[in-house]
C-alpha positions as CSV (number, residue, x, y, z in Angstrom):
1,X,0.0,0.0,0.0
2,X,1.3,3.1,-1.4
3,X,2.2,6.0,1.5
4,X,0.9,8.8,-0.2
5,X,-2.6,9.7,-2.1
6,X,-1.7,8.6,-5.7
7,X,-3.9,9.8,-8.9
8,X,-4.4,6.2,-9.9
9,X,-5.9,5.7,-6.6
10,X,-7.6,8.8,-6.6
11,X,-9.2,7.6,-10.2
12,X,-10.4,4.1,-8.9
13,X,-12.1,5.6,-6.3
14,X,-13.8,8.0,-8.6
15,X,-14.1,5.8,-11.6
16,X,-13.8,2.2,-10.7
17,X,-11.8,1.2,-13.4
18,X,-8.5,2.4,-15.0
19,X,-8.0,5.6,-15.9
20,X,-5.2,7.3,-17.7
21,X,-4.4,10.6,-19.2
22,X,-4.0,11.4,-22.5
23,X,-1.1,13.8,-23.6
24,X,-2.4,16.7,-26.1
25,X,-0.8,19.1,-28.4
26,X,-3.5,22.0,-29.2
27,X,-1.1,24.4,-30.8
28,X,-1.3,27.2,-28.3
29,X,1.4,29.4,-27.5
30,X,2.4,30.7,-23.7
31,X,2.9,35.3,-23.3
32,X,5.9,34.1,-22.0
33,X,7.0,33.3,-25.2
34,X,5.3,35.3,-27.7
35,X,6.7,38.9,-26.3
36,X,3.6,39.2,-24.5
37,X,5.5,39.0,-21.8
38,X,9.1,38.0,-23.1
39,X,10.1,36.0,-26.2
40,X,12.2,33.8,-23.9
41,X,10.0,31.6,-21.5
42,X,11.2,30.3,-18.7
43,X,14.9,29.0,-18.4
44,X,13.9,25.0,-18.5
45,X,11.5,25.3,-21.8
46,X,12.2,24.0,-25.5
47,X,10.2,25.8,-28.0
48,X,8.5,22.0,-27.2
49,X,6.8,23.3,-24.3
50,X,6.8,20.0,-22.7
51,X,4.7,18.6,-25.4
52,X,4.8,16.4,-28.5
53,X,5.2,18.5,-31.3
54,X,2.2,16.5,-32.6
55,X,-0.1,19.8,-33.7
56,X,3.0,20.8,-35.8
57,X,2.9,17.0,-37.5
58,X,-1.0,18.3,-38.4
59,X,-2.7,15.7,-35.9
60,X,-5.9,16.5,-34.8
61,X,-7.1,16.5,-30.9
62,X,-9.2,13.6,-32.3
63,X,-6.6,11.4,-34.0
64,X,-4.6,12.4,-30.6
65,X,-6.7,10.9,-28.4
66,X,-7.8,8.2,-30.5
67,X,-4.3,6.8,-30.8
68,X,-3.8,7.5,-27.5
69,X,-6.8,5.5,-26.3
70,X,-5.2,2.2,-28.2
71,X,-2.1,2.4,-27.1
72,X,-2.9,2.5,-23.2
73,X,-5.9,0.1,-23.8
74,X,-3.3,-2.3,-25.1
75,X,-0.7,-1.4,-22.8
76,X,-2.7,-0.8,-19.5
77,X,-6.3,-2.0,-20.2
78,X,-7.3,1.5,-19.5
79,X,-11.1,1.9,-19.8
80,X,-11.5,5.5,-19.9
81,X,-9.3,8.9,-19.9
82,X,-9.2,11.7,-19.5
83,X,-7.7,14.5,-22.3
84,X,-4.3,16.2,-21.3
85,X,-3.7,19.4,-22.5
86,X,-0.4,19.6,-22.0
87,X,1.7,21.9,-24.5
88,X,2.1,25.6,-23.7
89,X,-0.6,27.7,-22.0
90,X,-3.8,25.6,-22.6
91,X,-6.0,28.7,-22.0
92,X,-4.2,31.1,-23.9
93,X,-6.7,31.7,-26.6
94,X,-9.8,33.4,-27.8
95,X,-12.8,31.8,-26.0
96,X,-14.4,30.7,-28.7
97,X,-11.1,28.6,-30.0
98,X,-10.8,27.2,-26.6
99,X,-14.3,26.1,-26.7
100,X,-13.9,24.6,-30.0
101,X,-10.9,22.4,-28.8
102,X,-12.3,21.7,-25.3
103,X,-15.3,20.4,-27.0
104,X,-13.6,18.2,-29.9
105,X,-11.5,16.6,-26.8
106,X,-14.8,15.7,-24.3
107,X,-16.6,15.0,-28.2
108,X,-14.6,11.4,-28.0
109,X,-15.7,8.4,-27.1
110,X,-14.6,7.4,-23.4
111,X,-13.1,10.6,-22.6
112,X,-14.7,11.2,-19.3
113,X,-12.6,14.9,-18.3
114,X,-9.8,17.5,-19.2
115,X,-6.5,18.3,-17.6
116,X,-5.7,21.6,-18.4
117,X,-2.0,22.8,-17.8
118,X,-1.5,26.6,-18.4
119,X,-0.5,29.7,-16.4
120,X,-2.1,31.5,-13.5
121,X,-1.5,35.0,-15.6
122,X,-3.4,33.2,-18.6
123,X,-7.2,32.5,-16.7
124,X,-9.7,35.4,-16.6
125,X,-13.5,35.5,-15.8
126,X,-14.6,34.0,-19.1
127,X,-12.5,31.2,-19.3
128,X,-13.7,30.3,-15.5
129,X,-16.9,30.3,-16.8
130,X,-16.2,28.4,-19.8
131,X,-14.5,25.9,-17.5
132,X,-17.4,25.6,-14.9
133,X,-19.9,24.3,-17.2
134,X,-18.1,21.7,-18.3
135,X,-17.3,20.7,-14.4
136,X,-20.7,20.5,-14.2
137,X,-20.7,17.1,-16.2
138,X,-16.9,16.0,-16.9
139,X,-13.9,15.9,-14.7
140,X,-11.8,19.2,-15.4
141,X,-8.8,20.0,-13.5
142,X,-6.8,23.0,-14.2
143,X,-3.1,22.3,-13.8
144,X,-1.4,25.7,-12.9
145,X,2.3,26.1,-12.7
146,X,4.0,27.8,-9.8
147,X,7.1,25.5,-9.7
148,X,8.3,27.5,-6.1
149,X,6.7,30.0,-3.4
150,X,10.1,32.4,-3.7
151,X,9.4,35.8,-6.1
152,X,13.7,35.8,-6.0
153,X,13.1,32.2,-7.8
154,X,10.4,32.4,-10.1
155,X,12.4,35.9,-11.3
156,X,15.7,33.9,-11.7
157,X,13.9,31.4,-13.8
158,X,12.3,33.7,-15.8
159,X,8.6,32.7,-14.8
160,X,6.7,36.0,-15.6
161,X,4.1,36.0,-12.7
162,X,4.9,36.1,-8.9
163,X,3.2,34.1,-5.7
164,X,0.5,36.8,-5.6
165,X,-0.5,36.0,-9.2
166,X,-0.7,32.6,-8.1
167,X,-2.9,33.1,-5.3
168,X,-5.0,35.3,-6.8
169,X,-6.1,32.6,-10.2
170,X,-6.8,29.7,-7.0
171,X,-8.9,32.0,-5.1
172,X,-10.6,32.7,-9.1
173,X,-10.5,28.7,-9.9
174,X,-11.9,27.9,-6.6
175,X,-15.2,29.4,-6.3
176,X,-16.1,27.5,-9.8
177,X,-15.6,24.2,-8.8
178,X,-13.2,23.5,-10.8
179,X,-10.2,20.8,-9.2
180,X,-6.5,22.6,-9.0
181,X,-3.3,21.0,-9.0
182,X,-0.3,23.1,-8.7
183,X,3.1,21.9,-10.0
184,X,6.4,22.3,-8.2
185,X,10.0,21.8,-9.6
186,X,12.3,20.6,-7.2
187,X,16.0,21.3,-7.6
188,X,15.3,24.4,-9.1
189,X,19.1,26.8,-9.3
190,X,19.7,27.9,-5.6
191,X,17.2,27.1,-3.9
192,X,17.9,25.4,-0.5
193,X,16.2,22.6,0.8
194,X,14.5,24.4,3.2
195,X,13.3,26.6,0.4
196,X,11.6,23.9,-1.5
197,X,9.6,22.7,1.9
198,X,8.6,26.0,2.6
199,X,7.1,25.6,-0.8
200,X,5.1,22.5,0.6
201,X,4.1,24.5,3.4
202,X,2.4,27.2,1.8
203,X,0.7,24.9,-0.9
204,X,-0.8,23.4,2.4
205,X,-2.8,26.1,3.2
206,X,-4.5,26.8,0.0
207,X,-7.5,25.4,-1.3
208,X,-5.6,22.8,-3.6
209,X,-6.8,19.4,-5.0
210,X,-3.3,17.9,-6.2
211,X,0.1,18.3,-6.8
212,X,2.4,17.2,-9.2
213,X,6.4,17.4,-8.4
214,X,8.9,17.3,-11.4
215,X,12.7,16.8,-11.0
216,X,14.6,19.5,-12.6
217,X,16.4,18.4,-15.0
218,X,18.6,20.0,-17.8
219,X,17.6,19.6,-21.6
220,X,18.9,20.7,-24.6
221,X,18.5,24.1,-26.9
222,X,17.3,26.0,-23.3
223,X,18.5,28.8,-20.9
224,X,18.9,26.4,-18.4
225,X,21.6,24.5,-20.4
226,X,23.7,27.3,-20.7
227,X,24.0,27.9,-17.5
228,X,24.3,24.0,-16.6
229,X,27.3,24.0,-19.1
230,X,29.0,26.8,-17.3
231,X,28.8,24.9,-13.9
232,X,27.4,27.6,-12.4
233,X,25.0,24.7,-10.6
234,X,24.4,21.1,-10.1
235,X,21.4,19.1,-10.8
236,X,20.4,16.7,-7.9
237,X,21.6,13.4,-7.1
238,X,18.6,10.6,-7.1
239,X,18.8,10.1,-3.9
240,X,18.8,14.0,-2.8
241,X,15.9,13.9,-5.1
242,X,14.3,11.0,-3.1
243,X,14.6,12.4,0.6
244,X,13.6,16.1,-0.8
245,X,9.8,14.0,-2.1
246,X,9.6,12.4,1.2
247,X,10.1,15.1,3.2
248,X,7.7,17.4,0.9
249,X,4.9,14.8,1.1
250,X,4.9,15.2,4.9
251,X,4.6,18.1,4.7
252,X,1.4,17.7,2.3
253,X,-1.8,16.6,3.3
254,X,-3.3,13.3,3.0
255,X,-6.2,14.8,1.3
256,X,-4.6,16.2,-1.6
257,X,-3.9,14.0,-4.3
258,X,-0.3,13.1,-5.8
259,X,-0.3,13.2,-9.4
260,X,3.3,13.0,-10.6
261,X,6.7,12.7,-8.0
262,X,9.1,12.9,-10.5
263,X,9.1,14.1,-14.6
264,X,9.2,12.1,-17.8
265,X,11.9,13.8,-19.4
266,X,12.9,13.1,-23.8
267,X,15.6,10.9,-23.5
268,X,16.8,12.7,-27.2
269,X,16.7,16.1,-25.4
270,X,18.0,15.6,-21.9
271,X,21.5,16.5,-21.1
272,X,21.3,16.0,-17.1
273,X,20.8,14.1,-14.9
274,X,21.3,10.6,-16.7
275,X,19.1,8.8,-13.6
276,X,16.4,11.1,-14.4
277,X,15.3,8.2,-17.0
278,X,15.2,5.6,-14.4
279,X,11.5,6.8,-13.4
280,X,10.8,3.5,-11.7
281,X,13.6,3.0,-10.0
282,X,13.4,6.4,-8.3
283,X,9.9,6.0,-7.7
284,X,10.9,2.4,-5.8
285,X,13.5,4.3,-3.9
286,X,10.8,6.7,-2.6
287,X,8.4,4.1,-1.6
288,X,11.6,2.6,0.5
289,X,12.6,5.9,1.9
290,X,9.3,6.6,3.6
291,X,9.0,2.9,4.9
292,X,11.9,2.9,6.3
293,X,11.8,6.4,7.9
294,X,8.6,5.3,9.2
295,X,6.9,8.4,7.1
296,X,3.6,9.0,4.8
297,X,2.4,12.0,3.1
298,X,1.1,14.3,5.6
299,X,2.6,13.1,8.5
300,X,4.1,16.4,10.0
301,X,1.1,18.5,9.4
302,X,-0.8,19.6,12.5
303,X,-4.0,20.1,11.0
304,X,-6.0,19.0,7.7
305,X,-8.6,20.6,6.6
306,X,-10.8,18.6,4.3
307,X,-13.5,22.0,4.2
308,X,-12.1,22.3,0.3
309,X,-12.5,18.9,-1.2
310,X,-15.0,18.3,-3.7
311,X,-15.4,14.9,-5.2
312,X,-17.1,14.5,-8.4
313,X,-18.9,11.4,-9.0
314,X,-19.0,10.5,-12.8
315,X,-20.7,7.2,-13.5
């Protein structure tokens, strides 16, 4: 039994079946990258954004999903899923083109929600609203990056938005219904340990569904691998990697839900760290760490306050 509120559990107990997500490329861009805000992005980003390049290969949101669905059916015996848009700022378009794309995606058969990664400067009123009626039938989770709590950070790395910011698009999300995870980068440049628990702290006492760590880790044609190259800092060891999870899940409550401890990076694009690719492994090696420490996720938090959950039952 796992020590820490996985998604896969969270989706049997919603679902009763298995449930996987489905990565999508929609096209959009990010103002981070479009000299809306800069024309540089954040230090860590390709001009991939994290996604598949698929919309530039002229593949639907239908044929994604479609292909999606067989491969996991074969591989997993997943029975439904739920659309994962993943590339860029997912809600940084006109209304009526998000519409258009939210709708092809829930159009498709067994596709029961939407994961929606974008920015917490790219949400406004209408989109909200947009969003809330399809929470009204289908699973939607908005999937906001922060990656750390630290303004100093988030400058360094080029982010484009501060904590405030942040805040500001939960309190927003919140009051819709709509679910919320937040992501978090650990081993970001310079940032202590303490630094990246703080983090987990402050993510405590918001009104947050999930959360989903990534290792940072160094890829190719980026910011970040200039700096790396003129060892100006060092990526994390696995196992510094492992103990900083552990020790940011006790600090998380057992409510919220646990949707990624550690990335998926390209193997073609990565430059460092190598054990990065060993996903398994390092997800072993956490399991261990907390049995043997005697630890589970929420274990050094005082007090949980379940007055912000809001399960959706979808038959």
């Amino acid at each position: 039994m796992k020590r820490y509120y996985s998604l896969n559990t969270y989706f049997q107990q919603q679902f009763r079946c298995r449930v996987h997500k489905i990565s999508l490329d929609a096209g959009f861009s990010c103002p981070n990258r479009d000299g809306t805000i800069s024309n540089k992005g954040c230090i860590y980003c390709n001009d991939k954004g994290s996604g598949t390049g698929l919309n530039a290969k002229g593949l639907s949101i239908t044929t994604q999903l479609i292909n999606g669905k067989k491969a996991l059916t074969k591989r997993y015996k997943a029975k439904k899923f739920i659309g994962y848009f993943q590339s860029f700022s997912n809600t940084y378009a006109a209304l009526d083109k998000l519409q258009s794309v939210y709708d092809e995606a829930l159009s498709v058969d067994d596709i029961v929600g939407l994961s929606i990664g974008t920015r917490p400067d790219c949400v406004n009123q209408e989109i909200l609203s947009l969003l809330e009626t399809y929470a009204k039938k289908y699973h939607i989770w908005l999937e906001y990056g922060l990656q750390s709590i630290h303004n100093e950070t988030l400058k360094f790395i080029n982010r484009g938005h501060d904590f405030i910011c942040f805040k500001k698009a939960i309190d927003a999300t919140k009051k819709r219904g709509i679910k919320i995870c937040v992501h978090v980068i650990l081993g970001l440049p310079f940032e202590s340990r303490k630094q990246m628990i703080e983090t987990a702290k402050s993510l405590a006492n918001l009104p947050i569904d999930g959360i989903k760590l990534h290792l940072l880790y160094v890829i190719k044609d980026t910011k970040l691998a200039e700096i790396y190259d003129q060892g100006k800092f060092n990526c994390l060891s696995q196992q510094e990697y492992v103990d900083i999870v552990c020790d940011f899940l006790e600090h998380t409550p057992n409510n919220i839900i646990m949707h990624r401890l550690t990335g998926d990076p390209h193997p073609e694009e990565l430059i460092s760290p190598l054990w990065s690719l060993k996903k398994t492994e390092t997800l072993a090696l956490i399991n261990k760490t907390l049995e043997t420490k005697k630890s589970w996720q929420g274990k050094s938090v005082d007090k949980i306050d379940l007055s912000h959950t809001t399960d959706l039952e979808i038959k």
